[in-house]
C-alpha positions as CSV (number, residue, x, y, z in Angstrom):
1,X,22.9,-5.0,26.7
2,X,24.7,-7.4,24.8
3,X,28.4,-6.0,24.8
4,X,30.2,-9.2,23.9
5,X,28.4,-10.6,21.0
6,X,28.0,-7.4,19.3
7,X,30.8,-8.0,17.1
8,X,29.7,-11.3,15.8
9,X,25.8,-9.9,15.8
10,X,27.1,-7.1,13.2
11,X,29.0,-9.2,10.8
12,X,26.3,-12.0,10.7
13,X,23.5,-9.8,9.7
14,X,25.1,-7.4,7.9
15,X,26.4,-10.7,5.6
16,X,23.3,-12.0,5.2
17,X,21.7,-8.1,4.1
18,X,24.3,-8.1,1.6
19,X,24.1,-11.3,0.3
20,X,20.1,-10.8,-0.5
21,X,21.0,-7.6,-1.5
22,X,23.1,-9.6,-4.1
23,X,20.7,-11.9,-4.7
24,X,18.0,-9.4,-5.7
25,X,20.5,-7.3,-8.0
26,X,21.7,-10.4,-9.5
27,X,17.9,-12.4,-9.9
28,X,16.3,-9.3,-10.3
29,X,13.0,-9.9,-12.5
30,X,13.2,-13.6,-12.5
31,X,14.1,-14.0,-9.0
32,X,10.9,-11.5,-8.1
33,X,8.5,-13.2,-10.3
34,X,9.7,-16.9,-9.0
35,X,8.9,-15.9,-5.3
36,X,5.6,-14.3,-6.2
37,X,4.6,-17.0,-7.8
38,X,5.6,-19.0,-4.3
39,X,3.5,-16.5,-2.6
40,X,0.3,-17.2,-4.7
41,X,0.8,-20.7,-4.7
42,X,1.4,-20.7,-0.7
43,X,-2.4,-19.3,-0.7
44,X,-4.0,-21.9,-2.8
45,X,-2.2,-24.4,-1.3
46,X,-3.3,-22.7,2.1
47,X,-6.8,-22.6,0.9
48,X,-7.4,-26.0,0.1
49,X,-6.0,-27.2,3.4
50,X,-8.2,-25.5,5.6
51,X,-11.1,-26.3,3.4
52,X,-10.3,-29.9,3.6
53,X,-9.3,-29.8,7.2
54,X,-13.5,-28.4,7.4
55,X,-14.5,-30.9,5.2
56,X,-13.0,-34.2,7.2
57,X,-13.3,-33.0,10.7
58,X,-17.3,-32.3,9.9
59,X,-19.7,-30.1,11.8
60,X,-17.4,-30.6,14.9
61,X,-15.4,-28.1,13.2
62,X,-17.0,-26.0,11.1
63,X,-17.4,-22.0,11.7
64,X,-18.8,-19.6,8.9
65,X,-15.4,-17.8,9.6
66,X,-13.1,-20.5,9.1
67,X,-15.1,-21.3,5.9
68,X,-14.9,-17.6,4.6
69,X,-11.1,-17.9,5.0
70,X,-10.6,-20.8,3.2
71,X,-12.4,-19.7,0.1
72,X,-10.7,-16.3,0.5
73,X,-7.3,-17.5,0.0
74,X,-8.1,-20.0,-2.5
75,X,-10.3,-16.6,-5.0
76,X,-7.3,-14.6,-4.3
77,X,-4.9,-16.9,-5.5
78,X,-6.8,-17.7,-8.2
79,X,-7.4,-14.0,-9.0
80,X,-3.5,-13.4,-8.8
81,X,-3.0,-16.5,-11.2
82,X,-5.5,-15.2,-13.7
83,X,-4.1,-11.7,-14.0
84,X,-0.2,-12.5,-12.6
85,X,0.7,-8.5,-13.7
86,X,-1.3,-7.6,-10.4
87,X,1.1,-9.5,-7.6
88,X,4.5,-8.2,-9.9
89,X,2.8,-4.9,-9.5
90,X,2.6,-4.9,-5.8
91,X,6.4,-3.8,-4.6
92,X,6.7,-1.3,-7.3
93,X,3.3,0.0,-6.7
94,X,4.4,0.3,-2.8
95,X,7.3,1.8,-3.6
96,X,5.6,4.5,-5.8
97,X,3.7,5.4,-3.1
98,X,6.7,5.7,-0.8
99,X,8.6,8.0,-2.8
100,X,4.8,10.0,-3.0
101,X,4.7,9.8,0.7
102,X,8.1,11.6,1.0
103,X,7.7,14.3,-1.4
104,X,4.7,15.2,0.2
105,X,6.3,15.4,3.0
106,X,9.4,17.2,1.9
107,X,6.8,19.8,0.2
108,X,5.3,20.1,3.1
109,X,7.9,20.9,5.5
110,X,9.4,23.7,2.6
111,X,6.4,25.1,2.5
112,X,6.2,26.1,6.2
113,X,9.9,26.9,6.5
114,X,9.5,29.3,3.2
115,X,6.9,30.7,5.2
116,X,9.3,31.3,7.9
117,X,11.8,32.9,5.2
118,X,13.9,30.2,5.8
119,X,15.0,29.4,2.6
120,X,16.2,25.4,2.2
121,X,16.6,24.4,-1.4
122,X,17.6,21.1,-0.9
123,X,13.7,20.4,0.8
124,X,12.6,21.6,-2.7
125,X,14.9,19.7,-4.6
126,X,14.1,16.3,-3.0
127,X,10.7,17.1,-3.1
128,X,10.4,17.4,-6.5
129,X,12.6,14.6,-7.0
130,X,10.6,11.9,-4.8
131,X,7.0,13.1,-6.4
132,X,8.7,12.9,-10.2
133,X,9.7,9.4,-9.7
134,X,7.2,8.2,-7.8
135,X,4.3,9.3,-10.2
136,X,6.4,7.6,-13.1
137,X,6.6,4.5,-10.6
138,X,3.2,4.5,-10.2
139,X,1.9,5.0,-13.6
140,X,4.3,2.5,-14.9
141,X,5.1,-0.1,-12.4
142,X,5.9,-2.9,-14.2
143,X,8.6,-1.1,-17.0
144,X,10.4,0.3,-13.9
145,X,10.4,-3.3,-11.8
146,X,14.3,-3.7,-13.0
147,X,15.1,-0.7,-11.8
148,X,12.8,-0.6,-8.4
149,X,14.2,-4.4,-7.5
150,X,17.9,-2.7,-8.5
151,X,17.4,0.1,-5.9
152,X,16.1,-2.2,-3.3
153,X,18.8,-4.3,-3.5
154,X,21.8,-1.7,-3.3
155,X,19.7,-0.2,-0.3
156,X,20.7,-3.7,0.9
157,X,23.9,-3.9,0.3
158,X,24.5,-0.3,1.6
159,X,22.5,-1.2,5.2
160,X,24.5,-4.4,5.6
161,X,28.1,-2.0,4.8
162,X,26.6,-0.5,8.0
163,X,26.5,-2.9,10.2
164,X,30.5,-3.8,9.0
165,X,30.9,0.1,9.8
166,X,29.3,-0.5,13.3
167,X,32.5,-2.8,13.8
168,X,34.8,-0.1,13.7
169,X,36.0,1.3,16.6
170,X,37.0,4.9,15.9
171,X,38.4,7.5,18.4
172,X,36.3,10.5,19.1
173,X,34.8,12.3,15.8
174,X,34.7,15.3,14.9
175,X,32.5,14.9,11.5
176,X,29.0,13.9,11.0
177,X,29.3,11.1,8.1
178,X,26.3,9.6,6.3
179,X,24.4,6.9,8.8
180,X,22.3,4.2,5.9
181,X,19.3,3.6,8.1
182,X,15.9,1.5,8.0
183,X,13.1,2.7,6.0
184,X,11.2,5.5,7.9
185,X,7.6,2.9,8.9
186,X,10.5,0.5,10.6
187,X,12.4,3.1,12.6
188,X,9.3,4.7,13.8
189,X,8.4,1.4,15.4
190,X,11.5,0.9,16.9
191,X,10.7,3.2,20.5
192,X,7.7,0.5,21.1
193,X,9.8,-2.9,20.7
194,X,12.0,-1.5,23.0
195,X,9.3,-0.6,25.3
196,X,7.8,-4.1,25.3
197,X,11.5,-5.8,25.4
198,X,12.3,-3.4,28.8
199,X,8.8,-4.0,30.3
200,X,9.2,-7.7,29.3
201,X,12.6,-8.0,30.9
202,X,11.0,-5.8,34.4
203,X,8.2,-8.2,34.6
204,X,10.4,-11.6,34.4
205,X,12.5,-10.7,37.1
206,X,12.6,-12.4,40.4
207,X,11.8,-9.9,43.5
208,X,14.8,-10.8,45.1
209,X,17.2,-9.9,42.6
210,X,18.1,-6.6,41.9
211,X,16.5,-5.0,38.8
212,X,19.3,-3.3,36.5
213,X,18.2,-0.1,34.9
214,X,21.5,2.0,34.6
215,X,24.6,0.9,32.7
216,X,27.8,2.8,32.6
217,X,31.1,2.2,30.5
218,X,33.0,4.9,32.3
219,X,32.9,5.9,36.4
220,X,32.0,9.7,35.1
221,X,28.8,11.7,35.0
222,X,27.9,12.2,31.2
223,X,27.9,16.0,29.9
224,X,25.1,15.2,27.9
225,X,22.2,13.3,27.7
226,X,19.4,12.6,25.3
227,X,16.0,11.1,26.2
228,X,14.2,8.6,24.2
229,X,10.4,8.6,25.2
230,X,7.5,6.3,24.6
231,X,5.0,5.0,25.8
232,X,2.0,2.1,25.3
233,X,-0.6,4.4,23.9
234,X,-1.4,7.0,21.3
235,X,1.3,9.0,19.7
236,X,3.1,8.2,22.2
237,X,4.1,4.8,20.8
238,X,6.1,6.0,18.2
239,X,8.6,8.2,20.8
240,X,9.7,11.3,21.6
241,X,13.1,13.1,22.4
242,X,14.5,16.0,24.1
243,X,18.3,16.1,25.6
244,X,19.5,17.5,29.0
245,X,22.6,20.2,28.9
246,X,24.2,22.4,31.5
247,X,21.8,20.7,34.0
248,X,18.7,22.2,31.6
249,X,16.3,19.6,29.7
250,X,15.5,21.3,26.6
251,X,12.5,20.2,25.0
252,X,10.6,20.9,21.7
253,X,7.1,20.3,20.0
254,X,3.9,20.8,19.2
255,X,3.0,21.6,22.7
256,X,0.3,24.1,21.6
257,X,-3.2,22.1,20.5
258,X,-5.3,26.1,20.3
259,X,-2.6,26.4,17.4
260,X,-3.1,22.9,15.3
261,X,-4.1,22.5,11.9
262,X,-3.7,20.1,8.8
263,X,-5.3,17.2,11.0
264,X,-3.2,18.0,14.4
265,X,0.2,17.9,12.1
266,X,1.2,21.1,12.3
267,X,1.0,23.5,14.5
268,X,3.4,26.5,16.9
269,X,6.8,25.2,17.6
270,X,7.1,25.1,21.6
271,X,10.3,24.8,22.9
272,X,10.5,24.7,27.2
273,X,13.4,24.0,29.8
274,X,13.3,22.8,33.0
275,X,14.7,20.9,35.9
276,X,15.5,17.1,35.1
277,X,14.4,16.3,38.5
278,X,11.2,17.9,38.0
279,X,10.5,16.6,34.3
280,X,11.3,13.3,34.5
281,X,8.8,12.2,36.9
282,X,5.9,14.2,35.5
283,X,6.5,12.3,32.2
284,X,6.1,9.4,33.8
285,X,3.3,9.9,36.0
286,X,0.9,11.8,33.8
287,X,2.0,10.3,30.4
288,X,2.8,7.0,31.9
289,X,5.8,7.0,29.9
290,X,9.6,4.7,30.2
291,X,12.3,7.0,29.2
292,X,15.7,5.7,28.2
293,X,18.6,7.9,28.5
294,X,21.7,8.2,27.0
295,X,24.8,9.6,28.9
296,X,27.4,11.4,25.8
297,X,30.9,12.3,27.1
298,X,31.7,15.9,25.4
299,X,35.1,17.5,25.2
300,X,35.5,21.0,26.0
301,X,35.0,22.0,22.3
302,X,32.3,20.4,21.9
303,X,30.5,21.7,25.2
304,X,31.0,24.7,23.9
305,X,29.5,23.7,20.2
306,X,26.5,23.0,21.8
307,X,26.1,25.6,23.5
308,X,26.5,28.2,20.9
309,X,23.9,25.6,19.0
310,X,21.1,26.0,21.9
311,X,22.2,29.7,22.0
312,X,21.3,30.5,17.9
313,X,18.2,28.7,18.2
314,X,16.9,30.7,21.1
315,X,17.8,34.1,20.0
316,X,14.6,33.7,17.4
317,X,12.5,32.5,20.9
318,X,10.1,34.7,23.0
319,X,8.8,34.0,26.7
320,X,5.2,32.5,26.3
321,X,2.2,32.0,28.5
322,X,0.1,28.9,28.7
323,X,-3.3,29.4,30.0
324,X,-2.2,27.9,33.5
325,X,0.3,30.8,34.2
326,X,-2.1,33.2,33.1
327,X,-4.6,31.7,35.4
328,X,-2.1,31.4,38.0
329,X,-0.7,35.0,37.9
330,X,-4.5,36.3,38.3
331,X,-5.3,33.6,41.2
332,X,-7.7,31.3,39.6
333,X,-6.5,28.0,38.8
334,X,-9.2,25.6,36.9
335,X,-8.7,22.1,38.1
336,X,-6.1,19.7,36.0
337,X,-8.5,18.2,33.8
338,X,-9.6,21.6,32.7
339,X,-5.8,21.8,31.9
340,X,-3.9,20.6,28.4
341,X,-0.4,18.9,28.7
342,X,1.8,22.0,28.4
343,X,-0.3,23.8,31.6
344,X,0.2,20.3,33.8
345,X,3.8,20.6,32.5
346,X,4.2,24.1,34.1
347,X,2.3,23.7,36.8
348,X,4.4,20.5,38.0
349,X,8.2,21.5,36.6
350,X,7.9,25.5,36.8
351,X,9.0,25.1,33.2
352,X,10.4,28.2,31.0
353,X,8.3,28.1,28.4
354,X,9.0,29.9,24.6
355,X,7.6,30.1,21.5
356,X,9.1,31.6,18.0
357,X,9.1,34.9,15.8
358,X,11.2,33.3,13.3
359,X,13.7,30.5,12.4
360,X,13.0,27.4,10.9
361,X,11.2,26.0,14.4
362,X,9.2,28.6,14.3
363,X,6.4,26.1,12.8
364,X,6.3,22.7,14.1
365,X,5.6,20.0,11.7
366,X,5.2,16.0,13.0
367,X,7.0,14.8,10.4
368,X,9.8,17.6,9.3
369,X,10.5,20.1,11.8
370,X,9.5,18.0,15.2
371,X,11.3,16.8,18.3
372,X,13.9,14.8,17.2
373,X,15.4,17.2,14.5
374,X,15.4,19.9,17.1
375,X,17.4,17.8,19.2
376,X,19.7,16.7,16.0
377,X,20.1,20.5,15.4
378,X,21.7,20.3,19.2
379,X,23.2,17.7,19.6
380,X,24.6,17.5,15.7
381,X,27.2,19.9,17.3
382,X,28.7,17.4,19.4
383,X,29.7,15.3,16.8
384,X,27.1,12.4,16.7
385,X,27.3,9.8,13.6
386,X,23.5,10.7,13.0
387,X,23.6,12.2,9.8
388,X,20.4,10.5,7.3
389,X,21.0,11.3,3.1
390,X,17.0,11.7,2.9
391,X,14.0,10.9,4.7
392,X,12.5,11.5,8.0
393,X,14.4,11.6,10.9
394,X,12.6,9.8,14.0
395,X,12.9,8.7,17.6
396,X,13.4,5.5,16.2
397,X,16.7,6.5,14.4
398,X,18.4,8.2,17.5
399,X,17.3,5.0,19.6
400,X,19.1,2.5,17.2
401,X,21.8,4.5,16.9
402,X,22.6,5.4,20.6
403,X,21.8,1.5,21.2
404,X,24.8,0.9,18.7
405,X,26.9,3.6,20.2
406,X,26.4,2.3,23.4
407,X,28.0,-1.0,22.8
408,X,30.8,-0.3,21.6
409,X,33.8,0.5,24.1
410,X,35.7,3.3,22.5
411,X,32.0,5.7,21.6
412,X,30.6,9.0,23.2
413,X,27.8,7.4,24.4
414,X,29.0,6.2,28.4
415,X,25.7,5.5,30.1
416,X,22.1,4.3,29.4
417,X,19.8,4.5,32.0
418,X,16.1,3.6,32.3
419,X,13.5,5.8,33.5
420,X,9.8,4.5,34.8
421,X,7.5,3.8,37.9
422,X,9.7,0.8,39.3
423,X,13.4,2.5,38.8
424,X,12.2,6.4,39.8
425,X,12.4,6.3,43.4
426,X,16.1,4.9,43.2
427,X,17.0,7.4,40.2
428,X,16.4,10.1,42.4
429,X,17.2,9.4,45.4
């Protein structure tokens, strides 16, 4: 962790996402069309160099792919030059489909949690507004490219007034404030770069120097901690979190594949707690999974927050049975393979495991009501700066945040500590 440079990190890229911001608000249409035009050159220009480079170094060189590439670049730019609306259209067009993206999303999500009588107007409200604009995007991509290149560049300027907010170094809060945040497809990519830059960092290190894989700011165990997951496969890439209370990790999610539909997407909201101790390693042996955890310091009042939090949210859960404990109770256990991830999970951790009659987690939805919101819902009540204006809410989001947090001197966040095969044995010792 970089906890000197920080400062100077912040204001240099924050500066230089406001001044494009700027830039694009300012150049707007002119500006766009001058660097697509760049771009469509660049793949002419492209073109004709690997054809000649074909063409001079002779058969020597020459590959039916290399040719295929070369004339590729040269028909599209000449395609692109021929019809020039088609390259403007692009980032509106992409943008339209965005906005489409969400408000299916958002419908989606209301749907289920109307379902659940759990009655959220503002998920209808942003629905409807995100499938409005985006079909008159769509439809009409060029008449809206002023005011699609406008929005992109305030989005800009408004990420690059949070990295100057990132600067300040505020005493405890006690309000959740709006936190300006990458687009949704960046975040969610976020847990795997992280991933590769720890396993890159474990690799490069020389056996006789001792690996570091727990920071702390303060000589205190946190009261708090929440658990960013991932891994180098599947879902898995794209993270998962859960948070540890009271000496309970609390865990939510699709857990229940007899219960999926809509493509795996949706399916019964799971929620389980068990011992840290126990979970931790059986993430990382059977999902071979790194965990990073983040250590909060809580006052009193906030303790108690969260605890009321984790309290409300339970009184809508009932115990439930996965096939391994019914197995188990009647004494005949399959063998693991026969086994899904929750019945491994109980097996190995003696996990409590709930589902829901009611409440808005009664249905569990991948991209509305999943892990991380569960644990937002939480941890929310502890005062964390995590608050998004719209959108999905990943891993990703959490993980930049807490990473932030974490390097600043005077935040919550007191520890980060890594979890995997080379650092569990002296975790738990």
């Amino acid at each position: 962790m970089q906890k000197d440079s920080y400062k100077t990190n912040y204001f240099i890229s924050g500066l230089i996402i406001i001044i494009l911001g700027i830039m694009i608000m300012i150049g707007s249409l002119n500006l766009y069309t001058s660097i697509v035009n760049l771009l469509v050159f660049s793949f002419l220009l492209l073109g004709i160099v690997q054809l000649w480079n074909l063409i001079a170094r002779g058969q020597k060189e020459f590959t039916k792919e290399k040719l295929f590439h070369a004339i590729l670049n040269i028909v599209f730019a000449v395609i692109m030059n021929l019809f020039p609306n088609i390259p403007l259209s692009i980032v509106p067009l992409l943008f339209a489909i965005y906005l489409l993206f969400n408000g299916l999303v958002k419908g989606i999500s209301a749907y289920f949690l109307w379902k659940n009588k759990q009655y959220k107007w503002d998920e209808i409200i942003l629905c409807i507004f995100f499938i409005i604009t985006g079909i008159m995007f769509f439809f009409s991509p060029l008449g809206h490219l002023p005011t699609i290149l406008s929005i992109i560049g305030i989005y800009c300027i408004l990420i690059g007034l949070g990295e100057w907010k990132k600067l300040i170094r505020s005493k405890k809060k006690t309000k959740r404030s709006i936190y300006i945040s990458l687009p949704t497809f960046l975040e969610a990519l976020l847990p795997l770069r992280t991933l590769k830059q720890i396993n890159r960092y474990f690799n490069n290190q020389n056996t006789e120097k001792e690996i570091v894989y727990q920071e702390q700011k303060e000589n205190m165990l946190p009261d708090l901690e929440i658990f960013i997951h991932v891994a180098p496969h599947g879902y898995n890439r794209l993270g998962h979190m859960d948070i540890c209370f009271d000496g309970n990790m609390i865990s939510y999610g699709g857990y229940d594949k007899t219960s999926y539909r809509v493509f795996d997407c949706v399916g019964d909201g799971v929620l389980f707690e068990t011992s840290k101790e126990a979970y931790i390693p059986f993430c990382i042996t059977q999902s071979n999974k790194t965990l990073i955890g983040f250590g909060l310091r809580l006052t009193e009042q906030q303790k108690e927050n969260v605890r009321k939090e984790i309290n409300h949210i339970k009184k809508d859960a009932y115990l439930w049975e996965p096939m391994a404990q019914k197995d188990q109770k009647e004494g005949h256990l399959k063998e693991r393979k026969d086994y899904e991830y929750i019945d491994l999970l109980y097996l190995d951790t003696n996990a409590t495991i709930y589902k829901f009659k009611a409440g808005e987690f009664k249905t569990f939805f991948v991209l509305g009501r999943n892990c991380t919101l569960f644990a937002d819902k939480i941890v929310g009540k502890s005062g964390t700066d995590i608050l998004k204006m719209v959108g999905i809410i990943t891993p990703g989001t959490y993980l930049d945040y807490l990473e932030n947090e974490f390097s600043k001197k005077n935040s919550m966040v007191i520890s980060r500590t890594i979890y995997n095969e080379q650092t569990k044995e002296k975790v738990f010792h």
